[in-house]
SEVO-389707 format. One record per residue (C-alpha): residue number from 0; residue in one letter; x, y, z. Coordinates in nm, 4 decimals, always signed. Example, Ala and Ser with C-alpha at 12.3 -4.5 7.8 and 13.67 -1.06 7.14 Angstrom:
2
<site seq="0" type="a" east="+1.2300" north="-0.4500" up="+0.7800"/>
<site seq="1" type="s" east="+1.3670" north="-0.1060" up="+0.7140"/>
***
This chain:
177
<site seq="0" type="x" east="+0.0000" north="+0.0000" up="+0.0000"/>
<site seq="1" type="x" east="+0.1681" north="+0.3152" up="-0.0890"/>
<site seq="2" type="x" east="+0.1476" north="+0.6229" up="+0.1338"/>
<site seq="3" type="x" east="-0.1388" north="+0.8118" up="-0.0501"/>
<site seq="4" type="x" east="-0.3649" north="+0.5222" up="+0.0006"/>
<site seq="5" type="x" east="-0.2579" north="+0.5105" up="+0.3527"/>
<site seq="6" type="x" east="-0.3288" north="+0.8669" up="+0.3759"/>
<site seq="7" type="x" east="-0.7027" north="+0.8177" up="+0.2511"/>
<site seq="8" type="x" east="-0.7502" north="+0.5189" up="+0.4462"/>
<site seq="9" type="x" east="-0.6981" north="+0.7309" up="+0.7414"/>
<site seq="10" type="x" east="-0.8592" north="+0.9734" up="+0.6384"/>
<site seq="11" type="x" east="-1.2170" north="+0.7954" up="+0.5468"/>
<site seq="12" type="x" east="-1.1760" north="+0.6152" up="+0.8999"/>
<site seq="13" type="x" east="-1.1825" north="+0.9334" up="+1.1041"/>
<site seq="14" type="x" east="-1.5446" north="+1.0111" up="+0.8813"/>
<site seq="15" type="x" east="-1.6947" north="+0.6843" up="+0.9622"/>
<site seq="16" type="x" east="-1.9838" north="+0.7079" up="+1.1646"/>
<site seq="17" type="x" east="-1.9505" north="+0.3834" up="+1.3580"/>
<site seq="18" type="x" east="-2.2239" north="+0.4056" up="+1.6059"/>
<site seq="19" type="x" east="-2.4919" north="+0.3201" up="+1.3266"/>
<site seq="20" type="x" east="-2.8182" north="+0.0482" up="+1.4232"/>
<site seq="21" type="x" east="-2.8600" north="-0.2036" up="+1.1380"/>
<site seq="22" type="x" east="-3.1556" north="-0.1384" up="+0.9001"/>
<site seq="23" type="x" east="-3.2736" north="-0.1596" up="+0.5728"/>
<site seq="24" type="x" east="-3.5656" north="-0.1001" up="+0.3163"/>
<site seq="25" type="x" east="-3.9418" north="-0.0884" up="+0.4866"/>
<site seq="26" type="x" east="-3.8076" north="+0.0059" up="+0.8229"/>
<site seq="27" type="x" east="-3.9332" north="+0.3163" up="+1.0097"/>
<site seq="28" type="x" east="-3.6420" north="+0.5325" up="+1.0989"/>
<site seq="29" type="x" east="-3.6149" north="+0.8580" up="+1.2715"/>
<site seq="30" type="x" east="-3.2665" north="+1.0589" up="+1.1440"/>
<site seq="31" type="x" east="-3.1848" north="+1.3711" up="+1.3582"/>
<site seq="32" type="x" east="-3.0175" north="+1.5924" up="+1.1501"/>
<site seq="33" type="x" east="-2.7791" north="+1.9604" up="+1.2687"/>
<site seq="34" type="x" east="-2.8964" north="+2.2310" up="+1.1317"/>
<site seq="35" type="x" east="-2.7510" north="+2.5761" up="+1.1348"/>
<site seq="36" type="x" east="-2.9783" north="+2.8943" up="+1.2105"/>
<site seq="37" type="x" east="-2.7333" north="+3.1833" up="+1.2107"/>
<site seq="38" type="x" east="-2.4318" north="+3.0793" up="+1.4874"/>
<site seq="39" type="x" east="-2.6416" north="+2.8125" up="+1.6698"/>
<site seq="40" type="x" east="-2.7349" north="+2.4808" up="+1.5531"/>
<site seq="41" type="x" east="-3.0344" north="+2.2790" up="+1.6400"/>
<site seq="42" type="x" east="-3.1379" north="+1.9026" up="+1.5851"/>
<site seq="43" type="x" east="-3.4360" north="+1.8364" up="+1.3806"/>
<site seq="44" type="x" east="-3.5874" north="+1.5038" up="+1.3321"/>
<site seq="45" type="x" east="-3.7333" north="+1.3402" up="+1.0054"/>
<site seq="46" type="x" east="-3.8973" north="+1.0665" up="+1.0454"/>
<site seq="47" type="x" east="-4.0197" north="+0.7863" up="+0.7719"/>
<site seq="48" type="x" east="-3.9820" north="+0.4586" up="+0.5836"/>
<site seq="49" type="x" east="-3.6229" north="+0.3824" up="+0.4073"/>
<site seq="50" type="x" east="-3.7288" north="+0.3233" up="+0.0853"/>
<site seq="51" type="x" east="-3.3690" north="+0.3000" up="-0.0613"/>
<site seq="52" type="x" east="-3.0346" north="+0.2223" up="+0.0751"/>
<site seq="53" type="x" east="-2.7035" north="+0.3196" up="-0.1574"/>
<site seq="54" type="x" east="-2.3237" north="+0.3035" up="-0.1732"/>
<site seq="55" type="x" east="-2.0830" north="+0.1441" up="+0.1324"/>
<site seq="56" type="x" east="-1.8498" north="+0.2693" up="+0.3058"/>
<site seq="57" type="x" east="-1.8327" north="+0.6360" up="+0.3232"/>
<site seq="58" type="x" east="-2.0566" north="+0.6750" up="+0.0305"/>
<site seq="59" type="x" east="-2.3189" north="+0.4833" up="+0.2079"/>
<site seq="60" type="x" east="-2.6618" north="+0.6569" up="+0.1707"/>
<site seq="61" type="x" east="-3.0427" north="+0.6372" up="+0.2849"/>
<site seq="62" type="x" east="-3.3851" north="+0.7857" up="+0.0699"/>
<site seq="63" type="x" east="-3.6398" north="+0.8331" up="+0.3376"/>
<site seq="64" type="x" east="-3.9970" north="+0.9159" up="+0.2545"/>
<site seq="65" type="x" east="-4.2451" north="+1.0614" up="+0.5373"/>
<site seq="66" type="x" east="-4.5837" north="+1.2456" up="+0.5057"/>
<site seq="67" type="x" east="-4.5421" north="+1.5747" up="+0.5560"/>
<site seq="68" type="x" east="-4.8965" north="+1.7467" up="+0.6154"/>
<site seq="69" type="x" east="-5.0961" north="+1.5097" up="+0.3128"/>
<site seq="70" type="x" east="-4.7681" north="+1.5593" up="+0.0898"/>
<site seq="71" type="x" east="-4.5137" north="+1.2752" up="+0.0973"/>
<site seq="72" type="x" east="-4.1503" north="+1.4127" up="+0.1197"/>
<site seq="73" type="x" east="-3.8433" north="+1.2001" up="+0.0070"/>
<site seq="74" type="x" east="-3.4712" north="+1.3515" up="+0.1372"/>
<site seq="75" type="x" east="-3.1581" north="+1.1295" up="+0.0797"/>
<site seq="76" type="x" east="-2.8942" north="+1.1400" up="+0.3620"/>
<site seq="77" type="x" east="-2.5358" north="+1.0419" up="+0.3341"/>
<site seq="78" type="x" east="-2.5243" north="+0.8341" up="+0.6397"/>
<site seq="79" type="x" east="-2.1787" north="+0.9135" up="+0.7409"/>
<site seq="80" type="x" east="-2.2204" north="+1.3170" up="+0.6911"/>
<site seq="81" type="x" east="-2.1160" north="+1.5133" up="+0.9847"/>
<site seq="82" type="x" east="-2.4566" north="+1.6966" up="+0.9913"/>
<site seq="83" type="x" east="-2.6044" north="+1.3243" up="+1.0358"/>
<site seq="84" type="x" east="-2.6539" north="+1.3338" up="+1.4465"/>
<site seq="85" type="x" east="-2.8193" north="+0.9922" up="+1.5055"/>
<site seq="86" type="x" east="-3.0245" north="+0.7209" up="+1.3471"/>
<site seq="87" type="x" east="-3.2976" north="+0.5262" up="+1.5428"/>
<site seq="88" type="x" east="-3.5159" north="+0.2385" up="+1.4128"/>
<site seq="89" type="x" east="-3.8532" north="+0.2960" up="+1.5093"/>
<site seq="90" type="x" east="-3.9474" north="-0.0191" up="+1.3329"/>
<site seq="91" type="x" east="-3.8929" north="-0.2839" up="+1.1402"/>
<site seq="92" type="x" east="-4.0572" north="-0.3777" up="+0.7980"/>
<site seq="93" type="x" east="-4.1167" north="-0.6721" up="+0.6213"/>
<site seq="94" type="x" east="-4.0718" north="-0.6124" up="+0.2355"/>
<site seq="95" type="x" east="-3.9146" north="-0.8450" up="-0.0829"/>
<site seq="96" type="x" east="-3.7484" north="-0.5657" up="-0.2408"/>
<site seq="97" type="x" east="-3.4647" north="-0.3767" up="-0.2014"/>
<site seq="98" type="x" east="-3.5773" north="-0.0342" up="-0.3538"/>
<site seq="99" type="x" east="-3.9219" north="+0.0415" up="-0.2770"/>
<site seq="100" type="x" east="-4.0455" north="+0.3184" up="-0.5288"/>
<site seq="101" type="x" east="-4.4029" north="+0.0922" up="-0.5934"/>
<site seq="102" type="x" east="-4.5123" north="+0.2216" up="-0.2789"/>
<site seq="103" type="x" east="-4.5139" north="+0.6096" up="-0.4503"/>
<site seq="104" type="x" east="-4.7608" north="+0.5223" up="-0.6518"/>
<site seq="105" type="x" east="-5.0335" north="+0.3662" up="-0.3706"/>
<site seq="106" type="x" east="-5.2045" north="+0.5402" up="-0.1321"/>
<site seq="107" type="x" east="-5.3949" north="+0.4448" up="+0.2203"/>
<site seq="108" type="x" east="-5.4309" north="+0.0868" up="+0.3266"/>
<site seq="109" type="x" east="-5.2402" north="-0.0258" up="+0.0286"/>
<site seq="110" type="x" east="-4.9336" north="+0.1810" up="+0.1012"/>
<site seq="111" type="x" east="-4.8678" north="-0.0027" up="+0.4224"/>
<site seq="112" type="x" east="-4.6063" north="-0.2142" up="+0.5073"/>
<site seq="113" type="x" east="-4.6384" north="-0.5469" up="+0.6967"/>
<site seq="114" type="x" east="-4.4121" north="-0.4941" up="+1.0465"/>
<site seq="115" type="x" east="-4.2002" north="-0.7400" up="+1.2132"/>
<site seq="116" type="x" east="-4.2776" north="-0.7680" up="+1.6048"/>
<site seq="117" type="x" east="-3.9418" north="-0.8009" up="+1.7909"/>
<site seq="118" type="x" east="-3.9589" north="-0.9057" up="+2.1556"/>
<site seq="119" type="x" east="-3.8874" north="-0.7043" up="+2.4090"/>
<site seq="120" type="x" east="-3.5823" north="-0.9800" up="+2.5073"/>
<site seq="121" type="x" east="-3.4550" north="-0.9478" up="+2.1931"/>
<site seq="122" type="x" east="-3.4774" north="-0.5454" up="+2.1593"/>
<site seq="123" type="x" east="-3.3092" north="-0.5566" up="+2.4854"/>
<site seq="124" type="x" east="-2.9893" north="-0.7334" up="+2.3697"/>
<site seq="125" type="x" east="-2.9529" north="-0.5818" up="+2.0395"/>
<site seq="126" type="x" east="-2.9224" north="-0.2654" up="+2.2405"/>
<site seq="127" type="x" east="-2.6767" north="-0.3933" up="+2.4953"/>
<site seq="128" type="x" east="-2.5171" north="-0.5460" up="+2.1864"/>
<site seq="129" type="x" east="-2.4862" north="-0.2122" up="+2.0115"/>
<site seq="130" type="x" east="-2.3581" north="-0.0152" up="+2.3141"/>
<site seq="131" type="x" east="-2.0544" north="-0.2487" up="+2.4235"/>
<site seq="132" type="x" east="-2.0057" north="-0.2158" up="+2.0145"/>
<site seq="133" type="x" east="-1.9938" north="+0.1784" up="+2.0791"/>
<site seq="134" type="x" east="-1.7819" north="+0.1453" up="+2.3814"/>
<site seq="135" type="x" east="-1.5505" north="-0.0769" up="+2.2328"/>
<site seq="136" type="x" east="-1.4901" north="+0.1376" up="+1.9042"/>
<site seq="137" type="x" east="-1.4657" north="+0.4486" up="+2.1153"/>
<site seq="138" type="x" east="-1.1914" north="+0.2847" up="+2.3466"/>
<site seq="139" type="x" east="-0.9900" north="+0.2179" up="+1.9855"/>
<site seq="140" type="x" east="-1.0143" north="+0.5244" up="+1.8661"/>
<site seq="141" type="x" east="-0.7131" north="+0.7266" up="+1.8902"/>
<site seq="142" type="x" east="-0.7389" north="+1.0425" up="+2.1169"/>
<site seq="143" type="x" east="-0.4725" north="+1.2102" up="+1.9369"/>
<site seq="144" type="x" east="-0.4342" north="+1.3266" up="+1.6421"/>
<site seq="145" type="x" east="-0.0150" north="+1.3450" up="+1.6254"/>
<site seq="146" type="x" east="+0.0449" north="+1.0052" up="+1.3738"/>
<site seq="147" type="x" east="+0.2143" north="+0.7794" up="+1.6030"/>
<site seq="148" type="x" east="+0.2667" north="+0.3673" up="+1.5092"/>
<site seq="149" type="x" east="+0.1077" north="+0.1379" up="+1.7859"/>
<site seq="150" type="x" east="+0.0506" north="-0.2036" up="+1.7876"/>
<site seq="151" type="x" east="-0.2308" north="-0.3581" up="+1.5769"/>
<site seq="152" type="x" east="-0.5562" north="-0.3547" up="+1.7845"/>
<site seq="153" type="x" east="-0.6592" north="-0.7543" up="+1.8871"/>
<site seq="154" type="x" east="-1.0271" north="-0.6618" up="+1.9187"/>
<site seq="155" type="x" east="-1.2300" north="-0.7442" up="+1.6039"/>
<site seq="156" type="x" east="-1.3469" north="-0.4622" up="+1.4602"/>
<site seq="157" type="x" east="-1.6513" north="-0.4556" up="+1.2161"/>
<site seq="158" type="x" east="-1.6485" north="-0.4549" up="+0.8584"/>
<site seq="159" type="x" east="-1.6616" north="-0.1143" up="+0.7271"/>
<site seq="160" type="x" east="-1.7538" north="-0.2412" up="+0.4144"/>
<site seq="161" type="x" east="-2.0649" north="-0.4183" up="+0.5130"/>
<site seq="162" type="x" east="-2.4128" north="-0.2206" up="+0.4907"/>
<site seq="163" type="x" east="-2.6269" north="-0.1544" up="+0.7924"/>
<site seq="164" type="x" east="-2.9580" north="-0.3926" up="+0.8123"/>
<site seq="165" type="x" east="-2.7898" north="-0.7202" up="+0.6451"/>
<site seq="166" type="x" east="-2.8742" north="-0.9322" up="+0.9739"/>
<site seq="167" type="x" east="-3.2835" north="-0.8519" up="+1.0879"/>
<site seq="168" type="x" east="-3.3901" north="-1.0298" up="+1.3865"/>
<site seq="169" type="x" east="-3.6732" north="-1.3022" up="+1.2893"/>
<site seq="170" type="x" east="-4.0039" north="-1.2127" up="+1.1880"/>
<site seq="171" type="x" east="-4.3669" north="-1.2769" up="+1.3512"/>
<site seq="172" type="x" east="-4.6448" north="-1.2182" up="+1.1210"/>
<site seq="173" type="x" east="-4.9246" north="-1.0194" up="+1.2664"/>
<site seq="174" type="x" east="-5.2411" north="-0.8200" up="+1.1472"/>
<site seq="175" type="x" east="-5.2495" north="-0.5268" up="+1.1521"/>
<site seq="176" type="x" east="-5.5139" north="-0.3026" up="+1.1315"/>
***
C-alpha cells in the first residue's frame, strides 16, 4: 500500500460514523439531523420509511420518505455526513425488495407495510449489543491526532464495508389493522 492510500484510508476512517443500528428497506427510521440557524445549531428530526439504501463505506446513503402534512416528502442522507446526528429504528418492515419506489404510486391501506414484532428480550440485547459495540470502538479510537505507530488492535473490529440492516432479527407475522 503506498502512502497516498494510507493517507485516505486514514482519512475515510476518522469520517466513519460507527455508532450506526442495522436497518434496511421498509423500516421506520427517525434521522436527527444539525442544522444551522445563524451561529447556533439545532437538531431536527425526520422521520419515515427507508425506501432505498445506496453506496458502502463512506458513500453509504439512505432515501427516506415521510408524510409531511398530506404531501409525501423524500430527502436522501449520506449516512456518514457530519450533519447526520443519530439514526434510530422505530421499526422494522417486512418487504421483498430492495428499492421500494411501488409504494409512490399507492395510497392508504395499500401503502402499508407489513411490520415485524421483535420481543422485548430481543430489543433488549440488540441494544446492549450495540452499546458495548460503541464502547468498544470508542476505546480504539485514537485520542490524538499526532500520527504515532502502535501495535495492531486484537479486538475485532466490524467490517466497514458491510451495509447496515444485512442481519434482521426473525419475523412474527401479525395483522395489523
Amino acid at each position: 500500500m503506498n502512502m497516498l492510500t494510507k493517507t485516505t484510508k486514514s482519512i475515510v476512517d476518522e469520517q466513519l460514523n460507527n455508532n450506526l443500528p442495522r436497518f434496511t428497506s421498509g423500516d421506520t427510521i427517525r434521522v436527527s439531523v444539525k442544522i444551522k440557524e445563524g451561529d447556533k445549531y439545532r437538531i431536527q428530526a425526520f422521520e419515515g420509511v427507508v425506501i432505498k439504501t445506496q453506496g458502502s463505506g463512506i458513500t453509504f446513503s439512505v432515501c427516506v420518505r415521510k408524510n409531511s402534512n398530506g404531501v409525501f416528502v423524500e430527502r436522501t442522507f449520506p449516512v456518514h455526513s457530519p450533519i447526520i446526528d443519530s439514526i434510530d429504528v422505530l421499526k422494522r418492515g417486512r418487504v421483498r425488495r430492495a428499492r421500494i419506489y411501488y409504494i409512490r404510486k399507492l395510497s392508504g391501506k395499500a401503502a402499508r407495510i407489513k411490520e415485524i414484532i421483535v420481543s422485548k428480550d430481543k430489543k433488549n440485547a440488540e441494544k446492549t449489543e450495540f452499546v458495548k459495540k460503541s464502547a468498544r470502538l470508542a476505546a480504539t479510537k485514537p485520542t490524538s491526532t499526532k500520527s504515532t505507530k502502535s501495535a495492531p488492535s486484537t479486538a475485532a473490529k466490524p467490517s466497514t464495508n458491510a451495509k447496515p440492516g444485512n442481519d434482521k432479527p426473525k419475523e412474527v407475522e401479525t395483522k395489523s389493522e
